[in-house]
C-alpha positions in Angstrom: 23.8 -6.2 -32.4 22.1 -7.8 -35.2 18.8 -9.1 -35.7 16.8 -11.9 -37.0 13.6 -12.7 -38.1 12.2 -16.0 -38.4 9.5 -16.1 -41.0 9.7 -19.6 -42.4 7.3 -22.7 -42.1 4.1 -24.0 -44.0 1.6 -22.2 -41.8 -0.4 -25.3 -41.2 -2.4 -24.1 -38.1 -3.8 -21.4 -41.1 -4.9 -23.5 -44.0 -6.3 -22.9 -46.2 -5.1 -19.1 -46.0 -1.8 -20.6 -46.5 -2.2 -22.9 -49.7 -1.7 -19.3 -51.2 0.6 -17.2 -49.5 3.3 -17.2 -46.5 2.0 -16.8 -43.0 4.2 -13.9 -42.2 2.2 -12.2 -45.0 -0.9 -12.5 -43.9 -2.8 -9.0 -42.6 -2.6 -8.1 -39.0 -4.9 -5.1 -39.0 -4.1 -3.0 -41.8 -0.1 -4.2 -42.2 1.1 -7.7 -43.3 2.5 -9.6 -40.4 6.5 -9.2 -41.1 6.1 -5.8 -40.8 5.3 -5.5 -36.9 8.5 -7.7 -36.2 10.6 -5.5 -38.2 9.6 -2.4 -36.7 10.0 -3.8 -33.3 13.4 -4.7 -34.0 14.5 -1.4 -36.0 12.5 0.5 -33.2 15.4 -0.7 -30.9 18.1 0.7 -32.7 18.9 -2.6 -34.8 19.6 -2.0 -38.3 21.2 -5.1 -39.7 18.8 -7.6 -40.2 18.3 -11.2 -42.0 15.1 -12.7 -42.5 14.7 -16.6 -42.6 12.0 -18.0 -44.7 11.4 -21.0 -47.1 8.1 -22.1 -48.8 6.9 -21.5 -51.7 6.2 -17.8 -51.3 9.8 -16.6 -50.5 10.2 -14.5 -53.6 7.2 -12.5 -52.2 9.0 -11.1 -49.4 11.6 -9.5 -51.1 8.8 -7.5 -53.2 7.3 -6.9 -50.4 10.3 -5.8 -48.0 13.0 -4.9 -50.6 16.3 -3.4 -48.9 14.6 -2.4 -45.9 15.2 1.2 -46.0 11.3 1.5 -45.5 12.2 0.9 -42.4 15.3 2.3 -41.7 17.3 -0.4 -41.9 21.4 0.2 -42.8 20.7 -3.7 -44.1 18.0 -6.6 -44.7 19.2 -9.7 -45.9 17.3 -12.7 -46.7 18.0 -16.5 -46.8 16.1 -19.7 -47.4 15.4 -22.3 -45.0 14.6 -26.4 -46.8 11.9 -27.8 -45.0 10.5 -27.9 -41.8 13.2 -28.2 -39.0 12.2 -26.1 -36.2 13.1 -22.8 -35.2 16.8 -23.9 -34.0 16.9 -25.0 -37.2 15.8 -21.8 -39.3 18.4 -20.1 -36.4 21.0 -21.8 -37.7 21.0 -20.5 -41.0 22.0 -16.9 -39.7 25.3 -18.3 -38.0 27.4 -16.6 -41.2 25.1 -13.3 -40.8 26.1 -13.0 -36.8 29.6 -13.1 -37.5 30.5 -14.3 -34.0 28.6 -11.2 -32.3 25.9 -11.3 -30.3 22.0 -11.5 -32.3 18.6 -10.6 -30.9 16.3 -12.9 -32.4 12.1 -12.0 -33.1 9.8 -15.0 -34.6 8.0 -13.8 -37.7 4.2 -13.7 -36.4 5.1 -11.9 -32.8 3.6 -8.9 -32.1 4.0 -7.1 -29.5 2.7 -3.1 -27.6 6.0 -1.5 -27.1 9.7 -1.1 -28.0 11.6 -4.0 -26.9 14.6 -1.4 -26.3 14.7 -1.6 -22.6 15.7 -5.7 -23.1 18.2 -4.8 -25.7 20.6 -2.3 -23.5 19.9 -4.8 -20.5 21.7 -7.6 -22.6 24.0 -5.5 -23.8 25.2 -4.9 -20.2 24.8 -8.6 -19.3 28.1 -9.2 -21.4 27.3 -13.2 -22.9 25.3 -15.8 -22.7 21.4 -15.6 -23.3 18.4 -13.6 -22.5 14.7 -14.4 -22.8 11.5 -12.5 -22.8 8.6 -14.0 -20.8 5.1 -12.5 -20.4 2.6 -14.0 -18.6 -0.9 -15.5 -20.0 -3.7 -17.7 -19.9 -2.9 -20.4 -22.0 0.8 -21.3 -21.3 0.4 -24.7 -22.1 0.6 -23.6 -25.8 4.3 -22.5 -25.5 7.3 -22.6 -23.8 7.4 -22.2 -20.1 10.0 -21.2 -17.5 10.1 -23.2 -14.3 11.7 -20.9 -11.2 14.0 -21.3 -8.3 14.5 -18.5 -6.2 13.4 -16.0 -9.1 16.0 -17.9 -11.5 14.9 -19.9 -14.3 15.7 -23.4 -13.9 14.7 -24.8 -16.8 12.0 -24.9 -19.5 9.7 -27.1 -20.5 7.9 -26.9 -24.1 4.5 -27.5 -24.4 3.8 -29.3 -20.7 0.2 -30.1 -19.9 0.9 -28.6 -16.2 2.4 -26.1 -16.7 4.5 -24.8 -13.3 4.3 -21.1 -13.9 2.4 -18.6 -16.0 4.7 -17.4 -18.0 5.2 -18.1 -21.6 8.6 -17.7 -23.1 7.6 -15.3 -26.1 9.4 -15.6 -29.5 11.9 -13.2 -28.8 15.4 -14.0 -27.8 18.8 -12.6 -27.1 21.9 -15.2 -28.1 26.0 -14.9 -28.2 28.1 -17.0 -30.5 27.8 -19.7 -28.3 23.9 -20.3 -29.8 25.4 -22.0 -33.1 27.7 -24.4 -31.8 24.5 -25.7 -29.1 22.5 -25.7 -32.3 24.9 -28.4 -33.7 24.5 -30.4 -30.7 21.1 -30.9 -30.5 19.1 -33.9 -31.1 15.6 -33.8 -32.4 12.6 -34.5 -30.1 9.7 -36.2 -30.3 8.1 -33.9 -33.2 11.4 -34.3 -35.2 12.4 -30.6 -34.9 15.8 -28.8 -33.5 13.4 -27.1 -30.2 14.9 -23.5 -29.1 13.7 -24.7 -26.1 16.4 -27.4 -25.9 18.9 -24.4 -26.8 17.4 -22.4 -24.0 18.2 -25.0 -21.3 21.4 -25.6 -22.5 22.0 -22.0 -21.6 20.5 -22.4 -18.4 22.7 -26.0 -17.4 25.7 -22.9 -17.6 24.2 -20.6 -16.2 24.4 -18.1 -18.5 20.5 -17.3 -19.0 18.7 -14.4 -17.7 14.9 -13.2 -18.4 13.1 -10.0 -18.7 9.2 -9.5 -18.5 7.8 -7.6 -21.8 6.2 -4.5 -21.2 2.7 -4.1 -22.5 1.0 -7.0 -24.0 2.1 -9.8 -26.7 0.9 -11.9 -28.5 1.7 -14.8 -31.5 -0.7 -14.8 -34.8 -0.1 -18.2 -35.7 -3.5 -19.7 -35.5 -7.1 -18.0 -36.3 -7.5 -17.0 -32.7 -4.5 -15.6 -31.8 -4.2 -14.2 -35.7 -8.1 -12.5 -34.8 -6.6 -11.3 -31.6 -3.5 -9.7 -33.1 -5.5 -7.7 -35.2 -8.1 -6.6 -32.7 -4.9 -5.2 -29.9 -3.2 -3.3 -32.5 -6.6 -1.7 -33.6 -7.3 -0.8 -30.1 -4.0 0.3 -29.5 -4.0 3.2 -32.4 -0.8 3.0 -33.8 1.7 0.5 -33.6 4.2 1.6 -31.0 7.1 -0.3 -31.5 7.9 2.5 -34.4 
């Protein structure tokens, strides 16, 4: 399985910090953001990865990053999304990179407690289709949210105002080949972008999606509070444990 790392957009929710830099390269404690994405995806065995950005920093991450062997990767390769799109958007960018196999997917300012391992073997087993992490929190209004039937996920709704469950769908997701083609079939809503959300239900209308819950805790950094708390849990936390 390959992996993906989604680490493009203007970072408006962090101006002015972003006028001069990338937010994936922003500090989260004492490492810049990309870092805890990578490690959590080389800390579960995946060693090919492409990172998606765009901006006007994306030079920076390939100083930064290099080849990847830092991290143990067999493989980091980079590409360069125009604009703002969405994440389905920036996703399908890394349809030549999957090469029709199955791709686990990490958005560039998760962070998260432990190795994501566990969720990797369990869609391995699963076969095809798609699986998503949730985790539950106290704000789910702020993300996407799963809506259950009998313990299955029947849909998802992105961004509702009453929200029917507590559980966010976190930035991390398991896709087949199938992802690309939805990709080209999608429409864009209401805030002109390609939603993964959208993807995520079309999944669900074949009943191909499953979920796992994310051991230990989770968190985006993508605006000042959530960027504040990022850097507080992995303080706490000692060392980051996804390596």
């Amino acid at each position: 399985m390959k992996g993906v790392i989604l680490a493009g957009g203007l970072g408006s929710r962090l101006l002015p910090c972003t006028k001069i830099t990338n937010k994936h390269l922003l500090p989260v404690y004492d490492q810049p953001m990309v870092h805890y994405p990578l490690r959590c995806l080389a800390s579960a065995g995946i060693d090919e990865i492409m990172l998606v950005t765009g901006g006007s920093f994306a030079g920076d991450f390939l100083q930064l990053l290099g080849n990847g062997k830092e991290f143990g990767l067999k493989d980091l390769h980079y590409t360069y999304q125009e604009g703002e799109g969405g994440i389905a958007d920036a996703l399908r960018l890394a349809e030549d990179f999957a090469d029709g196999g199955k791709i686990a997917v990490i958005l560039g300012d998760n962070i998260v407690e432990y190795s994501i391992r566990s969720a990797v073997e369990a869609y391995e087993a699963q076969g095809s289709g798609a699986r998503i992490l949730l985790k539950t929190v106290p704000d789910p209004e702020r993300f996407g949210v799963p809506v259950f039937e009998d313990g299955r996920i029947v849909r998802v709704e992105e961004k509702p105002s009453n929200p029917l469950s507590d559980f966010a769908v976190t930035g991390i997701y398991f896709y087949d080949h199938q992802v690309f083609e939805m990709i080209r079939d999608l429409k864009p809503s209401d805030r002109g972008e390609l939603e993964i959300s959208d993807v995520n239900n079309m999944y669900i209308e074949r009943g191909q999606l499953e979920w796992s819950e994310l051991e230990g805790w989770w968190t985006d950094a993508g605006t000042f509070p959530s960027l504040l708390r990022a850097s507080q849990l992995v303080a706490e936390s000692g060392a980051n444990k996804t390596t």
